[in-house]
C-alpha positions in Angstrom: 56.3 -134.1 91.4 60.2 -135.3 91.3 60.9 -138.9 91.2 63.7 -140.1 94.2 66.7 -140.8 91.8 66.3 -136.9 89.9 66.6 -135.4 93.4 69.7 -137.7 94.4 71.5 -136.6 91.0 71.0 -133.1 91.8 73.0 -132.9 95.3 75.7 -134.7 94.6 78.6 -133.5 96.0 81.3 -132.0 93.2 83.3 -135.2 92.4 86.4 -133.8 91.3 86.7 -131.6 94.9 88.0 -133.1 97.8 87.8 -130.6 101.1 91.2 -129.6 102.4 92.0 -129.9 106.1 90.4 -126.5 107.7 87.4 -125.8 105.8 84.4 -125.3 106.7 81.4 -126.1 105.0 78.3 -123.6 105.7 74.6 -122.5 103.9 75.1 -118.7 102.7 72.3 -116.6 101.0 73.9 -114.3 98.2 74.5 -111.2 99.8 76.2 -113.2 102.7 78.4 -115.1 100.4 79.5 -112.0 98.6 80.9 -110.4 102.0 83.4 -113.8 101.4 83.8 -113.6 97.7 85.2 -109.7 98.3 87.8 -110.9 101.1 91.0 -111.6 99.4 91.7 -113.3 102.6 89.4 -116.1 102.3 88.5 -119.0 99.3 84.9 -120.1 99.0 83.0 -122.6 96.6 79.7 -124.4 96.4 79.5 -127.6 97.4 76.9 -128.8 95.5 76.8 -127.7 91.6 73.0 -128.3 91.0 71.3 -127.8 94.3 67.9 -128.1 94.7 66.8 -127.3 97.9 68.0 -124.2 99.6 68.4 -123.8 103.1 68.1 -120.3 105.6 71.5 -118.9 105.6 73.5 -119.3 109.3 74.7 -115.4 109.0 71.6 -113.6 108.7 68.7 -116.2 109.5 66.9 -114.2 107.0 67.4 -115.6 103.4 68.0 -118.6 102.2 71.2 -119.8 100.3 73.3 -122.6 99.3 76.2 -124.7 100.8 79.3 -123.6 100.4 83.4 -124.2 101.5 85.1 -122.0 103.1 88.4 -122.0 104.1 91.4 -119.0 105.0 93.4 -118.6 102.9 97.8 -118.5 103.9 99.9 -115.5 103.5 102.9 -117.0 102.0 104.6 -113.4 101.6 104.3 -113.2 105.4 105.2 -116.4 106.1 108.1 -115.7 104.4 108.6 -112.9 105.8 108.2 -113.8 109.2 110.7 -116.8 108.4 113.5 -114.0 107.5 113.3 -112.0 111.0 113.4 -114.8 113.0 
């Protein structure tokens, strides 16, 4: 139905993001990736911008979803904080 070279162009990594040290990159469904989306502690992106094929998501084993990054996100008001009573 799809030749090779269409489905090669559609799950190419984002070019212009490079992973930072302590991400992690993981298959979410929708509802699973909104639980990270609503955490103002966390950051989380797609990996892929066109992907084609979905895979089940690793937090409920029920969906399926798409890859994303996700990494913590640092406190610098506590950092700074913590910094001053030391």
């Amino acid at each position: 139905m799809y030749n090779e070279e269409f489905l090669k162009l559609l799950n190419v990594k984002n070019q212009n993001r490079v992973p930072h040290d302590g991400e992690i990159e993981i298959c979410l469904c929708s509802r699973c990736a909104s639980t990270f989306y609503s955490m103002p502690d966390h950051g989380i992106e797609r990996v892929y911008k066109y992907q084609f094929f979905l895979e089940t998501c690793i937090i409920c084993k029920e969906r399926c979803g798409y890859d994303f990054y996700v990494w913590q996100l640092r406190n610098i008001r506590n950092e700074k904080i913590a910094h001053l009573r030391r």
